[in-house]
C-alpha positions as CSV (number, residue, x, y, z in Angstrom):
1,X,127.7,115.2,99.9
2,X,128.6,111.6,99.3
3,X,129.5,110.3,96.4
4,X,125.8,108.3,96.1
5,X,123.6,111.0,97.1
6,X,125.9,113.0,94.4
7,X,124.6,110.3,91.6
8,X,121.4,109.8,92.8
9,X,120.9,113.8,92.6
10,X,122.0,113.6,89.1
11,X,119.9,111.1,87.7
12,X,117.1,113.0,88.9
13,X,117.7,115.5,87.6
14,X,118.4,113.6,84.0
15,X,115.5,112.3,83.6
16,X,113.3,114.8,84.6
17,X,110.3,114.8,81.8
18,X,111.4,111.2,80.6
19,X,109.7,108.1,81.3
20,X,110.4,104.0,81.4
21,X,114.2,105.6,80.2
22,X,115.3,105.8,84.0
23,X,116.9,102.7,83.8
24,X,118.9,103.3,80.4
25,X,120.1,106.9,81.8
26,X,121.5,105.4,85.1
27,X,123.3,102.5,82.5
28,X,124.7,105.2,80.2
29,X,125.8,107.2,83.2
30,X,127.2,104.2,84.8
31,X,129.3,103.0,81.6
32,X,130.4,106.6,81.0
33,X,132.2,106.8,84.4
34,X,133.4,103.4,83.5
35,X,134.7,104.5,80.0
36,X,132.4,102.2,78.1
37,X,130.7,102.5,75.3
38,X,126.8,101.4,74.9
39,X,125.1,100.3,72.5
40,X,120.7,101.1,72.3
41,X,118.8,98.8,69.9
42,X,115.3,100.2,69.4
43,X,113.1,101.2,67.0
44,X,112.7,105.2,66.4
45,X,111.2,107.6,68.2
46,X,111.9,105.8,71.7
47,X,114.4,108.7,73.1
48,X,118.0,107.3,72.1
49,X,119.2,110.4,71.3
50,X,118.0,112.3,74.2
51,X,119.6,109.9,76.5
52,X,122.9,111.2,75.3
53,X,121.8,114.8,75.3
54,X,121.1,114.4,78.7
55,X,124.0,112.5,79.6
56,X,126.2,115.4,78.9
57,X,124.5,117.7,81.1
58,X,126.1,115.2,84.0
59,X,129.8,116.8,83.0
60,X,131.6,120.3,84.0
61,X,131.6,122.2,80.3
62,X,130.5,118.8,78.7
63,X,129.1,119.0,75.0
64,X,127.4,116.7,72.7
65,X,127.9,115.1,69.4
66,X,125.5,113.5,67.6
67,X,125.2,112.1,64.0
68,X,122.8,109.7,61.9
69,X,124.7,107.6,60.0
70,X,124.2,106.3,55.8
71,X,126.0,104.2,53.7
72,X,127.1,107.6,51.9
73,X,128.7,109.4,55.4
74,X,132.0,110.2,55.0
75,X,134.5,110.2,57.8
76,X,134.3,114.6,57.1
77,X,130.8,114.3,58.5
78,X,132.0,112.5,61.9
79,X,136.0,113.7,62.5
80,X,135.9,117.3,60.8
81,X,136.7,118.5,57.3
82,X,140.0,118.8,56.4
83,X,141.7,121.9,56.3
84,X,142.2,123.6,53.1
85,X,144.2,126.4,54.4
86,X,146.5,124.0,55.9
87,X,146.7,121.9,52.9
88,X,146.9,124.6,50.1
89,X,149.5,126.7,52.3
90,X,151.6,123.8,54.5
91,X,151.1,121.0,53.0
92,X,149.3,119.3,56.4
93,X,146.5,116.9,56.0
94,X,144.5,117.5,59.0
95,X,140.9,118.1,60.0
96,X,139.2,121.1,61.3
97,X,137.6,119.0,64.4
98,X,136.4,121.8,66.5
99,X,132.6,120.9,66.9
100,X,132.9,117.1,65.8
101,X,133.5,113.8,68.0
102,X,137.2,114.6,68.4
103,X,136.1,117.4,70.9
104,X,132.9,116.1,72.3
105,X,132.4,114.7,76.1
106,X,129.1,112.8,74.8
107,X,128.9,111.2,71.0
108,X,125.9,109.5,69.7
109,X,125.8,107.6,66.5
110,X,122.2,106.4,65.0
111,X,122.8,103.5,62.7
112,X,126.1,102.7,63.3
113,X,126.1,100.1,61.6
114,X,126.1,101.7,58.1
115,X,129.2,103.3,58.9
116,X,131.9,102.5,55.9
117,X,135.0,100.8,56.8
118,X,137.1,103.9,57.6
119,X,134.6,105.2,60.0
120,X,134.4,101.9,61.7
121,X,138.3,101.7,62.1
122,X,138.8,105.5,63.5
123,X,135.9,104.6,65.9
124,X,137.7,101.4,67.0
125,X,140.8,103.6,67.8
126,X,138.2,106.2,69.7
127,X,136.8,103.6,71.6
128,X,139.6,101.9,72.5
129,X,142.5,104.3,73.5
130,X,140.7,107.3,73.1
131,X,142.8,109.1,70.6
132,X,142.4,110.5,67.1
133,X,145.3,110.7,64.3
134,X,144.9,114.0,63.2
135,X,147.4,114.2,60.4
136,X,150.9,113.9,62.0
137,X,148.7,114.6,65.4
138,X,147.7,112.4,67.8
139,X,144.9,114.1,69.9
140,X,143.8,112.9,73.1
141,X,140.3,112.6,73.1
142,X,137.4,114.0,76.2
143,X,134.9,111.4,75.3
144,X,133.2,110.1,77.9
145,X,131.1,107.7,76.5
146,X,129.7,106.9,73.1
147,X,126.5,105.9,73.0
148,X,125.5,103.9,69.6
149,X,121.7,102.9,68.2
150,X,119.8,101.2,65.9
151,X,117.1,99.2,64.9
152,X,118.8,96.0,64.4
153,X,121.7,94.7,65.1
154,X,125.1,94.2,63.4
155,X,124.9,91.9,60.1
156,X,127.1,89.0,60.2
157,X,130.3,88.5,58.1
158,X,130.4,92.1,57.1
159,X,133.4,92.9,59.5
160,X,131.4,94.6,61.8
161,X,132.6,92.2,65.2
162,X,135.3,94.4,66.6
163,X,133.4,97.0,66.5
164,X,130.2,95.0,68.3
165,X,132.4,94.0,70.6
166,X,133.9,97.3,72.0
167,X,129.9,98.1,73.4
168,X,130.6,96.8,76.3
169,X,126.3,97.9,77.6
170,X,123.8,96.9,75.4
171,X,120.3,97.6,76.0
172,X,116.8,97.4,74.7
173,X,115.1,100.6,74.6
174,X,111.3,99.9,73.7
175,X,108.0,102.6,73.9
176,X,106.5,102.9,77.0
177,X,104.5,100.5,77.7
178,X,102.6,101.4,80.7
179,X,99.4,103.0,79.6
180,X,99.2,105.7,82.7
181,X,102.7,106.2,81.9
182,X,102.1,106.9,78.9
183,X,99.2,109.3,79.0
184,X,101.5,110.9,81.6
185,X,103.9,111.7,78.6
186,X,100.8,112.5,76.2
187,X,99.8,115.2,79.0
188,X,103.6,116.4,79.1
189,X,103.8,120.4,78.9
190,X,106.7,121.2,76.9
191,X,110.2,121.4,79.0
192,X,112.8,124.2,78.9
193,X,116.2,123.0,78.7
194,X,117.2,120.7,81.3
195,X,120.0,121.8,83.7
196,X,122.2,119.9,86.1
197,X,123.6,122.4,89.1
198,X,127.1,123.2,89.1
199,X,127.6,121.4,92.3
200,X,126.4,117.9,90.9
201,X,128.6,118.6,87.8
202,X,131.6,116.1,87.3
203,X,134.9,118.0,86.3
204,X,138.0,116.2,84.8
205,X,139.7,116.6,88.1
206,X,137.0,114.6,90.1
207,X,136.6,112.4,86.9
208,X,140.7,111.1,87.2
209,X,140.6,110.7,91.3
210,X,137.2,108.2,90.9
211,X,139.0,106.4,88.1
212,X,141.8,105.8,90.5
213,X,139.7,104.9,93.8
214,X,137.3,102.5,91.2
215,X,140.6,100.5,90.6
216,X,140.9,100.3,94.6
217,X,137.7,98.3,94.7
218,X,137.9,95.0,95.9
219,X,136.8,91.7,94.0
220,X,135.6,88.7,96.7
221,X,135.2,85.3,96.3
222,X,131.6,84.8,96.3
223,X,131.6,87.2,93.1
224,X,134.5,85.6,91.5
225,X,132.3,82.4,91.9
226,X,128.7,83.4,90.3
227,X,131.2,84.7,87.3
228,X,132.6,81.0,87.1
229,X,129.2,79.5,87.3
230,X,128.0,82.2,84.6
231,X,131.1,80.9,82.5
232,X,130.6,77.4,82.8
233,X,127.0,77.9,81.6
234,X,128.1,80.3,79.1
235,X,130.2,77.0,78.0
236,X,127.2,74.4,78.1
237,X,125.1,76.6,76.1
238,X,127.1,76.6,73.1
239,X,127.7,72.6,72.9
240,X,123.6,72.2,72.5
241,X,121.9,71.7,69.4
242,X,121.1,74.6,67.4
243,X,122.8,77.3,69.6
244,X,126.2,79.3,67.6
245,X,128.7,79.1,69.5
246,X,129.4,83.2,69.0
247,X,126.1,83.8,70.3
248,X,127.7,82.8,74.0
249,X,131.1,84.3,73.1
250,X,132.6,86.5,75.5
251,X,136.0,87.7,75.4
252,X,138.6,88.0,78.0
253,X,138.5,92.1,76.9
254,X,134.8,91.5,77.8
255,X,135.4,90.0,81.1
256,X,137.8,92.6,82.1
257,X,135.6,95.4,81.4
258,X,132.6,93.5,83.3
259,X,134.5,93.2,86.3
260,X,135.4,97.1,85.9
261,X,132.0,97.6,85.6
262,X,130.4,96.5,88.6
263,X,134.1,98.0,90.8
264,X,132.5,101.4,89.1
265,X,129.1,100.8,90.2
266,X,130.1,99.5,93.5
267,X,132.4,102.7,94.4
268,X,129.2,104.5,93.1
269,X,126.8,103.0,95.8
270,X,129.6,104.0,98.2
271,X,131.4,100.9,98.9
272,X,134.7,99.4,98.9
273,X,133.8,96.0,97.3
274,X,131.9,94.3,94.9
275,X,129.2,92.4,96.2
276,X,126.2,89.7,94.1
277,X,124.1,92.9,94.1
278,X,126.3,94.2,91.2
279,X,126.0,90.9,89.3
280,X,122.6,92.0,87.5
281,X,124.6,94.7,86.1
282,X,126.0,91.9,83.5
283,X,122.4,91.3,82.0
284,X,122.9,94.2,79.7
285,X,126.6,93.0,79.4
286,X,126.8,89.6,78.2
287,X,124.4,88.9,75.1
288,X,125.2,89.0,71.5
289,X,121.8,88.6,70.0
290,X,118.1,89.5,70.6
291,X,117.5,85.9,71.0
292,X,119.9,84.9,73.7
293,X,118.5,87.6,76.2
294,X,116.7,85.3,78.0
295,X,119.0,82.8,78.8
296,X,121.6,85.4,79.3
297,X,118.9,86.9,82.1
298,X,118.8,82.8,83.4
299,X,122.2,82.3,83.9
300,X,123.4,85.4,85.0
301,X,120.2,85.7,87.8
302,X,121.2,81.8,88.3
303,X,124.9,82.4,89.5
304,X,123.4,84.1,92.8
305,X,122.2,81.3,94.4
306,X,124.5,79.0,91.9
307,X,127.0,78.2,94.9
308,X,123.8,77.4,96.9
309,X,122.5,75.0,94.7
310,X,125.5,73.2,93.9
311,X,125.3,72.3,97.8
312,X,121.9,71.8,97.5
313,X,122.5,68.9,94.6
314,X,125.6,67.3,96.3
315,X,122.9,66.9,99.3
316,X,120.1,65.0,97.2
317,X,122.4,63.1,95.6
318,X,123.6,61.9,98.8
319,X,120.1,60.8,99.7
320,X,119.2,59.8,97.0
321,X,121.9,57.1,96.8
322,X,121.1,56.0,101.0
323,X,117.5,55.6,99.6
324,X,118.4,53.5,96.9
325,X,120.8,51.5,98.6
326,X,118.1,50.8,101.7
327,X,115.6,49.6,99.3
328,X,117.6,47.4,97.6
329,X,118.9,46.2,100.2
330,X,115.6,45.0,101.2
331,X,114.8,44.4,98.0
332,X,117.9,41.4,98.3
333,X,116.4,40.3,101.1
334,X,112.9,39.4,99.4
335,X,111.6,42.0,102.2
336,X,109.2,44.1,100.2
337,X,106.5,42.1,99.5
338,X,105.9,41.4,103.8
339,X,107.1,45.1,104.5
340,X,103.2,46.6,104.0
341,X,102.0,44.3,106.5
342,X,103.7,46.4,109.3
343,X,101.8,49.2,108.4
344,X,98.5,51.1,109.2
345,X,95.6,50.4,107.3
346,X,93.1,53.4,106.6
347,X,89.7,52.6,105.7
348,X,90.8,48.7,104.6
349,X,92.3,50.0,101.6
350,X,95.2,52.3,102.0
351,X,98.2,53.1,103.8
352,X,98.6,56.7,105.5
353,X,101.8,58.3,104.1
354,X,103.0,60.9,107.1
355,X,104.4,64.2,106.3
356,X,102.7,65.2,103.0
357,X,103.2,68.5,102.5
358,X,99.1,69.1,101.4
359,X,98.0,67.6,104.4
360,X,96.6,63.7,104.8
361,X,97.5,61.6,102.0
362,X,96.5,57.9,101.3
363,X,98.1,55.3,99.1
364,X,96.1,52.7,97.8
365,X,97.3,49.5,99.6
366,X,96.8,46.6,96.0
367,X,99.4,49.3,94.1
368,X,102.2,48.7,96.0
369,X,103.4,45.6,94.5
370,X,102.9,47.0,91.1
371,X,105.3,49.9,91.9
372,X,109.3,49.4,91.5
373,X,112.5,49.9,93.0
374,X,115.1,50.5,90.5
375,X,113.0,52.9,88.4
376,X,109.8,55.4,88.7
377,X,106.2,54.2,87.5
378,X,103.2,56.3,86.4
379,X,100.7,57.6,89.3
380,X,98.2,59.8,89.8
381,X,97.2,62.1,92.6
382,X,93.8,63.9,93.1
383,X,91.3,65.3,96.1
384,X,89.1,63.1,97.5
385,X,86.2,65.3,99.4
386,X,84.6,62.5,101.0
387,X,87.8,61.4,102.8
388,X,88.9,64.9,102.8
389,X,92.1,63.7,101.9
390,X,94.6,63.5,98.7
391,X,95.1,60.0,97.4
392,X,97.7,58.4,95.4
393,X,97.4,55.7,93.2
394,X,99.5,54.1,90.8
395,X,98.8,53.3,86.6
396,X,99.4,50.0,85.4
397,X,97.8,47.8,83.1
398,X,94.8,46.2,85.2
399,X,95.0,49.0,87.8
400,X,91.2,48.8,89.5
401,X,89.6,52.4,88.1
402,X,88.4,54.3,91.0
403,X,85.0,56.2,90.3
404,X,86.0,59.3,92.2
405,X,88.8,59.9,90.0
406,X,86.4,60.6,87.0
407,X,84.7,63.8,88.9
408,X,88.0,64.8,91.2
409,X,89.7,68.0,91.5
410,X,93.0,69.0,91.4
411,X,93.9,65.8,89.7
412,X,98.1,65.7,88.3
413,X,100.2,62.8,87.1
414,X,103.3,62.0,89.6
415,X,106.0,59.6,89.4
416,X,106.3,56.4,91.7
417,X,109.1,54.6,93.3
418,X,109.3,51.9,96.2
419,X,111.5,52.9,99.0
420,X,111.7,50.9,102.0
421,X,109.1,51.7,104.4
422,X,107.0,54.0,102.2
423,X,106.9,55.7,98.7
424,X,108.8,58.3,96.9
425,X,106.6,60.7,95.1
426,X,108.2,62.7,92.4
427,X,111.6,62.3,94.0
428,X,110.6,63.3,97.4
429,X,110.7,60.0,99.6
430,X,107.3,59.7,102.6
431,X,107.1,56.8,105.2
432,X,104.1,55.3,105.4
433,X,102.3,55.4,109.1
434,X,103.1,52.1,111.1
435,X,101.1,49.7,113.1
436,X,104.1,50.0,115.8
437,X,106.7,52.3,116.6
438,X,109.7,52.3,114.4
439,X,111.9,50.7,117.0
440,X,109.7,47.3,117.1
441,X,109.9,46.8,113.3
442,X,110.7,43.9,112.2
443,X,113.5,41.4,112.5
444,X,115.8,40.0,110.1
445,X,117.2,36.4,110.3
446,X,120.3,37.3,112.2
447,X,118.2,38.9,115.5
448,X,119.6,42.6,114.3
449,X,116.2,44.5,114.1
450,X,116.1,46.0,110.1
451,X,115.7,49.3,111.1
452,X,119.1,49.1,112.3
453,X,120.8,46.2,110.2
454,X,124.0,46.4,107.8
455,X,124.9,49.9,107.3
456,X,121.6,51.9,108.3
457,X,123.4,53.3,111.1
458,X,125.8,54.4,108.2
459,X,122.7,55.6,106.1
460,X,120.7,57.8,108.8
461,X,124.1,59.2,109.7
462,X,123.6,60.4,105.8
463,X,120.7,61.9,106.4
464,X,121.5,63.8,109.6
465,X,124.5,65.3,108.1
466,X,122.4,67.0,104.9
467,X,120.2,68.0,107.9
468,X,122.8,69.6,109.3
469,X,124.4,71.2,106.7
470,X,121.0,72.5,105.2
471,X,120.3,74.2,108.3
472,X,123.3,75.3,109.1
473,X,124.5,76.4,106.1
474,X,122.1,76.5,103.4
475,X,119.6,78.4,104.7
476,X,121.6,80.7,106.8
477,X,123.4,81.5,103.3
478,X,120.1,82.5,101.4
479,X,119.4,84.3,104.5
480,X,122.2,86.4,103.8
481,X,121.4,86.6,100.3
482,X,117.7,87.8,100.8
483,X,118.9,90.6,103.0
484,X,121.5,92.1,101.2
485,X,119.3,92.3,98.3
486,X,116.3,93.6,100.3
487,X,118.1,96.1,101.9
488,X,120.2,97.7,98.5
489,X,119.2,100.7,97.2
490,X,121.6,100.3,94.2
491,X,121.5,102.9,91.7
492,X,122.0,101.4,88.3
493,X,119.5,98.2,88.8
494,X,116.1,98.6,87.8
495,X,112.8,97.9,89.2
496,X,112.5,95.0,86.6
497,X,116.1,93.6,87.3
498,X,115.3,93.4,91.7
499,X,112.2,91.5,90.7
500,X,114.3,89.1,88.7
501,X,116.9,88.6,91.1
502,X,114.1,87.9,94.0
503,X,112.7,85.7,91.7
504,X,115.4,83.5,91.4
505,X,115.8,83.5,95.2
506,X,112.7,82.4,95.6
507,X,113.3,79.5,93.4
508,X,116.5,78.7,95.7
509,X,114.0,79.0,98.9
510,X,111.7,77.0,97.4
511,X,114.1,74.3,96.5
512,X,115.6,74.5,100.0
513,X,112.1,73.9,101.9
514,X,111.6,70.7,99.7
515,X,114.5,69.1,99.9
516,X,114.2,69.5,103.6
517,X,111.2,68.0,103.4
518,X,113.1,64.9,101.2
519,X,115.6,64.8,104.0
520,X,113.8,64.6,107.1
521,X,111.3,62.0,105.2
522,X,114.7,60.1,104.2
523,X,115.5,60.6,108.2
524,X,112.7,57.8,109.2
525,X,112.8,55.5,106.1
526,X,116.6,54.9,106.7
């Protein structure tokens, strides 16, 4: 059996009888072959506690230790009692621990965060090198994982952020919210105990050769970038206005344990190399408040298609500057105000602007000269039925008010900008339709036709290269993007994280089809 189907088989079987959990069992599985802790905020009676009961069942002779935590819990109540016998008779402090988190594989702690100071600072020890002081003992701890809960999260300046810290996974666990789901748990006949087969058991011996072949795993580029891109905007969160700059923190302990992380879950899924499929994984990695989740969730989903975009920007920018530069060039020249006159009238009023996405598009001819170079105006664009066509026109002060615009459909405010040889809507550059082809425009003084005079050449050559590149590079890399994440059947993201991740890929492809849309437009104004 391979080492996926092994995992797979297990999860099954661990949450057999428990629903909307799957996702937080895989995670708490995950992080325990990882050696991380996790952390469950949620209010009670939402299955926290079984999570870790069942998490045991996925190791050889594993056991459980679970404890709810009070301001008045002593450390007796979590490490052991000490020994009397010993005490009275040797004169040895040490703890009876048999039966306490010294000797469990699983431990879960409800309301950790009322543990006193000496419970907090043998945990950080636990956590950390997994050993307890036992009197003039050190013992080497079998913990696996220790799994953590409450209903809110750690107070601030009480001393509690090492500890915080060390939960590496932290996850929402809510009530089920679907309502067939849930009468499916109403319905529920009562479960015998829940057993794993030997065969899908982890022992220690399997547990120490994975821990060696994780640290085999391979980080590539493209991963190390979506992790710079993540900490860059970690970094430009906490420089805006009301953001603390601890709610973005994340330590270089953090890091490390992030990258081992997703080696863990890639070994897992049977490869040999992190890939962006395991970058989801840091959702539940990388917040320190309830607050931030959703801009953790946007900039970790954003890094996918992060090196994409930064292409995708360096491209526009490029046009962007060609356009300008054409238009003022003309603008220099005292061009713009004869341009219109080399292009096709529609119905005596407007000029035909080619390529509109939405299908034939008129701009109202007398707005033209009311519409600027160096910076974007107020317009409008709406439906008209009776020329079954969308129409632009711009807002200034002693604009002519069309009647039609009163009683039209689909009617949005866009922004304006003269370009030469037609109009840029929203950013997105259009030609207007000419009375000739584009090769018999119009002269300028010197006999070089302006299509081609100064540095258009230059300028087009601009606009063929972003061309190129998008089409050659851009798209082919979301292609590869889309597929790897269409074909994974990774085991620790759930249903909800794949719809995020195609979601921002989307985004990318959408972004991608209209800035080819800019270029090719750019392609015949330059």
């Amino acid at each position: 059996m391979s080492i996926e189907a092994q995992i797979r088989s297990m999860l099954k079987a661990m949450s057999e009888g428990i629903y909307e959990k799957e996702h937080i069992l895989a995670m708490t599985l995950l992080s325990a072959i990882a050696g991380e802790s996790v952390f469950l905020l949620g209010p009670p009676g939402t299955a926290k506690s079984l999570v870790a009961r069942r998490l045991k069942l996925a190791f050889k002779d594993g056991n459980a230790f679970e404890y709810l935590m009070s301001r008045f819990s002593t450390p007796d109540e979590i490490f052991g009692p000490v020994s009397i016998s010993l005490l009275k008779n040797e004169d040895k402090y040490e703890r009876v621990v048999d039966g306490f988190l010294p000797t469990a594989t699983v431990v879960f702690l409800d309301e950790i965060w009322k543990a006193s100071p000496s419970i907090q600072n043998a945990l950080l020890t636990a956590i950390n090198e997994r050993i307890f002081q036992n009197g003039r003992n050190t013992l080497s701890l079998p913990m696996k994982a220790l799994i953590a809960a409450s209903n809110e999260l750690p107070a601030e300046d009480e001393g509690l952020e090492a500890l915080w810290d060390r939960f590496l996974v932290r996850m929402v666990s809510n009530c089920i919210q679907t309502e067939s789901t849930f009468y499916k748990m109403i319905h529920q006949k009562p479960n015998g105990d829940i057993t794993m087969p030997i065969d899908l058991q982890i022992t220690d011996e399997l547990y120490e050769i994975w821990q060696k072949e994780i640290g085999k795993v391979t980080i590539p580029d493209d991963v190390c970038g979506a992790v710079t891109a993540i900490r860059k905007r970690l970094r430009e969160e906490t420089t805006k206005d009301g953001n603390k700059e601890m709610d973005y923190y994340v330590s270089d302990r953090r890091w490390k344990k992030c990258f081992h992380i997703m080696q863990t879950a890639a070994f897992l899924n049977g490869r040999k190399a992190i890939d962006l499929t395991d970058i989801p994984i840091l959702f539940h990695c990388l917040w320190n408040t309830a607050e931030v989740i959703p801009t953790i969730i946007d900039i970790v989903a954003g890094s996918l298609t992060a090196d994409l975009d930064k292409q995708m920007e360096k491209l526009q920018k490029e046009i962007d500057q060609a356009i300008k530069k054409k238009s003022q060039s003309v603008k220099n020249e005292e061009d713009t105000r004869s341009q219109p006159e080399q292009f096709l009238l529609v119905s005596y009023f407007y000029y035909s602007i080619r390529n509109f996405p939405q299908g034939k598009c008129l701009f109202y001819k007398a707005d033209y000269n009311h519409v600027e170079v160096d910076k974007a105006s107020e317009g409008i664009l709406y439906r008209d039925e009776q020329k079954k066509a969308w129409v632009v026109h711009a807002i200034y002060t002693g604009a002519p008010f069309d009647y039609k615009i009163k009683n039209a459909q689909n009617v949005r405010k866009i922004k304006l900008q003269k370009c030469n040889g037609g109009i840029i809507i929203d950013k997105t550059p259009y030609a207007f339709e000419r009375m000739m082809p584009l090769s018999m425009t119009s002269t300028s003084s010197d006999g070089v036709q302006g299509l081609f005079a100064d540095d258009s050449f230059m300028e087009q050559s601009v606009a063929d290269t972003a061309l190129s590149t998008l089409q050659k590079d851009i798209i082919p890399g979301l292609a590869r993007l889309q597929t790897l994440f269409a074909g994974s059947k990774h085991l620790f993201l759930s249903d909800n994280d794949k719809k995020i991740a195609k979601k921002y890929l989307d985004g990318c492809d959408k972004h991608i089809k209209e800035l080819e849309v800019k270029i090719k437009n750019a392609r015949q104004l330059l």
